[in-house]
Steps between C-alpha positions, in 0.01 A plus 500: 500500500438120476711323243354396195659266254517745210756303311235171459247800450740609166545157447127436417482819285798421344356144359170715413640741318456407122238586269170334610240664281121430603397164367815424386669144543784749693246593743380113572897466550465756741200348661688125537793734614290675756339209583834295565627708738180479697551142575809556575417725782293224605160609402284341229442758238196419236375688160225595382477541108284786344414526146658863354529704150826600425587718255796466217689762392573481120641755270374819426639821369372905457602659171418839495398585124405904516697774486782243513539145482699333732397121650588443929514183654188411708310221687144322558336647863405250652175376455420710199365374142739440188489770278418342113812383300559806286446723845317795639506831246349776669539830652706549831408678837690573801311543800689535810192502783331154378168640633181328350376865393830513288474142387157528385603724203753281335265311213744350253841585666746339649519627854928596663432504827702620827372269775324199570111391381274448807160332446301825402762647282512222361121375448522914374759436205350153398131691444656804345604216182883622490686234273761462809764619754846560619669491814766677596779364705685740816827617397780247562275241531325238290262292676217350333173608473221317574130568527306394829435113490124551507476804237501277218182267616264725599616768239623363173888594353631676241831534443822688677820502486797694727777640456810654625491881652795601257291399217183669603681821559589468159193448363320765676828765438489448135131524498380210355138447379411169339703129591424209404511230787554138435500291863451081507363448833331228647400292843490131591326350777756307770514401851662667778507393892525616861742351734351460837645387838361524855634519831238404770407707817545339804235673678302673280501289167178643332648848544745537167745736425590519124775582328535534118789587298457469071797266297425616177656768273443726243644382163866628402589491871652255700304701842744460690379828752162407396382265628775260556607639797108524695473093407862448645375716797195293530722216515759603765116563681435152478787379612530688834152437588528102368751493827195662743199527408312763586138518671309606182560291230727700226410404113710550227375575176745518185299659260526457105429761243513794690662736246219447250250642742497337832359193346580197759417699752157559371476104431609448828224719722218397257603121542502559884232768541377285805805529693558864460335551837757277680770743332587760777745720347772437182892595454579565149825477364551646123843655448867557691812320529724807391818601651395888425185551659228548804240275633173708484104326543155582346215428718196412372296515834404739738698750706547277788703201305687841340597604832576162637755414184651871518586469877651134406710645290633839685543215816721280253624802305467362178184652343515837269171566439167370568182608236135374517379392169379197225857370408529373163547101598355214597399696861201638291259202382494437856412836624142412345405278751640803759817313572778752624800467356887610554679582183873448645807560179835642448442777288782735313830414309485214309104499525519780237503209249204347567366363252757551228790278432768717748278298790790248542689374834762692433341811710475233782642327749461361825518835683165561293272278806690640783241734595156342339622168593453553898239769493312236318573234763417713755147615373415177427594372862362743665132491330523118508558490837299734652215418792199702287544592118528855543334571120198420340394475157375777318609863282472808585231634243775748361706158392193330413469784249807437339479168516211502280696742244815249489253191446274685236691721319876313502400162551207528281289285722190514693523655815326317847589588854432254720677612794364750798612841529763593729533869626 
């Protein structure tokens, strides 16, 4: 296998890895960070700034009031309406399949749920008029909970809270039936950024190969798995190719606001709808760098570009598994315009923390890019290089299907294929 600098690869993630919450001055540090070590490499790197909502989290606390009383510590979802000063009083439900049948019947309660809202739950609970709901964390975990960016505009809030699994088991064990909910939530509009750099093709310039990889991270978590380590990979990328330039010209795209629902990478294929066409295929890097783990890909493209990354991988023997399907990353606002996209991470061990504040560096080390780190090179080289681009854009209509789900229903946007279809 080729060598691969891993140790400037954990080097990157390593000056990453801090809290850089969407919109936050820590992820414009990031960004300058990000953005230094581009001109380093040699390459001029450039930003372009977005306007975003990002949501606060304030206090907020449950207190369960009959057949016992007992108050549990809480907080805001994000993007979710204060409740007023003296609280929510009303009768609690727990519904554990948040299906908008279900939902519909919960006028003047406060809703414990088990799982996530999609759009049409959602738009479901708003109509039914319940006063407001409650997440429920994973046991061992507490990440926070956020609705969908878009939810919110097209669909009003009302207020929500979440809370830890320990306490909801004890709420639902000791059955309770009315809470009162008091949550202080709120938004504020800021600025985020992409970082791009470009490498020009020597032969076939106006053919570009993109590669994204997201700098931001949730709040409470210095994301150090995710998604330090795909923007250090994205570096180490640069770099190698900044010393030979490929034929196709490679473009680097350090995306902002990912975790709050792909949000610079939607700012970034709206701004440059016109060049999607020029955009053969796209390498997305969105979690890795752990010692304990396996590199594994999602393809979001047709059977051919499955087959083509799966046999790269047996032939390098670093690749456990190979799935076709919408990944949940930046790969996706792209797949609208039919772009086909490789979904390359490090998945396992420390990547069990995702999104909590256990996603530190200290699951990680240099032995983390060993195996991504080349098989990235390699793919890249190869598909860069080559006489005739051997894919072309478009879905298969079975991906184009759940494409459309992932943008409507979890993004909360509208849904537009633009690309062909590809059998």
């Amino acid at each position: 296998m080729e060598q691969f600098d891993s140790k400037n690869a954990f080097a990157y993630m390593k000056a990453l890895s801090f809290e850089r919450r969407s919109g936050s001055p820590e992820e414009r540090k990031a960004a300058r960070l990000v953005s230094g070590f581009v001109r380093e490499i040699g390459l001029k790197a450039r930003t372009e700034s977005f306007n975003v909502d990002i949501f606060s989290l304030g206090d907020a606390s449950i207190e369960v009031t009959a057949p016992y009383r007992k108050k549990y510590k809480a907080w805001p979802v994000g993007y979710t309406s204060s409740t007023p000063a003296r609280g929510v009083k009303a009768p609690l439900v727990y519904i554990d399949n948040p299906a908008p049948s279900l939902l519909s019947k919960t006028k003047g309660k406060v809703v414990l749920l088990q799982g996530r809202l999609r759009r049409t739950p959602y738009r479901a609970l708003r109509k039914s008029g319940a006063k407001a709901f409650i997440y429920i964390n994973s046991p061992d975990r507490l990440a926070v909970g956020k609705l969908a960016y878009e939810f919110s505009r097209k669909f009003g809030r009302m207020p929500g809270a979440f809370i830890s699994y320990k306490d909801a088991l004890d709420i639902v064990k000791r059955g309770a039936t009315r809470v009162k909910l008091v949550s202080r939530a709120g938004a504020q509009k800021k600025k985020s950024q992409n970082v791009i750099a470009e490498i020009r093709g020597t032969r076939f310039p106006e053919e570009v190969i993109a590669i994204t990889a997201h700098y931001d991270s949730v709040p409470w978590s210095e994301g150090a798995t995710d998604n330090a380590a795909g923007s250090a990979l994205a570096l180490m990328l640069a770099k190698e190719f900044a010393k030979a330039p490929p034929a196709r010209t490679l473009r680097f795209i350090w995306c902002g606001c990912e975790e709050i629902g792909l949000v610079g990478s939607f700012e970034y294929v709206k701004r440059h709808a016109k060049e999607m066409n020029d955009v053969k295929l796209l390498l997305n890097l969105d979690v890795g760098g752990t010692i304990i783990g396996q590199v594994r890909a999602i393809v979001t493209g047709a059977e051919k570009l499955a087959h083509y990354v799966e046999a790269l991988g047996k032939e390098m023997g670093v690749l456990s598994s190979v799935s076709t399907d919408v990944a949940s990353s930046d790969s996706t606002p792209f797949a609208q315009h039919g772009i086909q996209a490789l979904n390359l991470f490090r998945g396992g061990g420390g990547t069990s923390y995702i999104h909590t504040s256990g996603d530190t560096i200290k699951h990680c080390g240099p032995s983390g890019f060993d195996s991504i780190g080349p098989m990235a090179v390699e793919f890249l080289r190869r598909l860069g290089n080559s006489e005739e681009f051997p894919f072309k854009h478009g879905l298969p209509k079975k991906l184009q299907k759940n494409l459309k789900e992932y943008i409507t229903e979890r993004s909360g946007r509208e849904y537009k294929y633009r690309g062909d279809s590809d059998e």
